[in-house]
N, C-alpha and C positions, 0 to 999 in steps of 0.2 A: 605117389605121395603117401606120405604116413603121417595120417592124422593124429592131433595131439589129445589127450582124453581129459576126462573129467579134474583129475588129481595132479597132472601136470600145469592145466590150467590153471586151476584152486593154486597150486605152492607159486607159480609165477606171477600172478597177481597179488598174492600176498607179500610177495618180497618186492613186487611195484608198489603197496600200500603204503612199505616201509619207506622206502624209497621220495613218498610225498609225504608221510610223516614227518622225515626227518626235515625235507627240503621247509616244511612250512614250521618246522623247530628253529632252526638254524637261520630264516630267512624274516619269516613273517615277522614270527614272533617278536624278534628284537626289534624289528621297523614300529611295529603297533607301539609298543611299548615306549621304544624312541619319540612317538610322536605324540604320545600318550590315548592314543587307543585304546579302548576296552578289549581284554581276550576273550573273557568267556560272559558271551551274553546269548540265553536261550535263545533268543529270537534268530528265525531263517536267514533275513535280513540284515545281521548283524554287518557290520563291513567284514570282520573275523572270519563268519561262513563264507560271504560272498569271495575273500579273495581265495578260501581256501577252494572252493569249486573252480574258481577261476585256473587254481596252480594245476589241479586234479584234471578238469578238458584239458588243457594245454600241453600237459605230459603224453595224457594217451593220445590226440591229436598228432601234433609234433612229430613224436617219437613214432609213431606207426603209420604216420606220411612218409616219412625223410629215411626210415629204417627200416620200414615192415615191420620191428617192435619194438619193444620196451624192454625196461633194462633186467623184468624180470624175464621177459622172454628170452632174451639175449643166454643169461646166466644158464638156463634151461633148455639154449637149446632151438626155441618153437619160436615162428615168426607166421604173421598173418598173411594169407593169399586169396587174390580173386581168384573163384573159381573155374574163371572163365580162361583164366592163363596171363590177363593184362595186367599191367602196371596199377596200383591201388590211384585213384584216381581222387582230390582234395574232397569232392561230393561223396565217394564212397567210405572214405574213412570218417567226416563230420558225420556223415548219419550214420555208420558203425557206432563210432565212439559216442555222438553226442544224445543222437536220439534214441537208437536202437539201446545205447547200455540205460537211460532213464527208465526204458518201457521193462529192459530185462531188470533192473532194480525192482521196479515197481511191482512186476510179476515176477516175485523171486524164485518160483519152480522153473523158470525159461533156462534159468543156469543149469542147474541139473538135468535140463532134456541133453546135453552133451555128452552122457554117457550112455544114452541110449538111441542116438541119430547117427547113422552109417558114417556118415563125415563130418560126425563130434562138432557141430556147429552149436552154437547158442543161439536164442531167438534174436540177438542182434547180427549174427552172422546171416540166418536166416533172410531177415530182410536188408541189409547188403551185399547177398552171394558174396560171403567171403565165409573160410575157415581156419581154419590153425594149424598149423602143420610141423614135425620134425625136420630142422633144414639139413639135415643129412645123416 
């Protein structure tokens, strides 16, 4: 296996960010609007934020259940593996994506330890032995 590193990461999730950008451009936006919703209201709480978290788990969920990745992965190349050789399993990708990526938000140097962990994992990899790899 050839692990994927720091900077391949970083450009494939940045073109997944697009990816929900655009979808909550194109989607959200004119529903809210439609229904006449508020868009931009600071609060966490907003319906605006809530669905937009909602669009954002769902993508990385989904997409890295049913595909091993996302479509920045795809583009790049890199797709997620249990380390162990099985099949990504609905429990190990909800707490890759849902919990494990809060905690690595939350502790933003968790991202950066992937350029210097043997098998380029992130602390969300970490605690779901999974990593990232080149699929060929």
């Amino acid at each position: 296996m050839r692990y994927a590193g720091f900077w391949m990461r970083f450009w494939a999730y940045s073109l997944d960010l697009i990816v929900i950008g655009s979808l909550n451009r194109l989607i959200l936006a004119p529903s809210f609007r439609a229904a006449g919703l508020p868009l931009a209201e600071s609060n966490m709480l907003a319906p605006m934020a809530i669905a937009t978290a909602v669009i954002f788990y769902l993508y990385f969920v989904l997409m890295t259940k049913h595909y091993g990745q996302t479509l920045g992965k795809m583009a790049f190349g890199l797709k997620v593996v249990n380390l162990k050789g099985k099949q990504l399993t609905w429990g190990t990708v909800l707490f890759r994506e849902w919990i494990g990526r809060f905690i690595s938000v939350t502790i933003l140097i968790s991202y950066i330890i992937v350029a210097f962990l043997p098998k380029k994992q992130g602390l969300h990899d970490l605690f779901a032995d999974t990593t990232v790899v080149h699929e060929n």
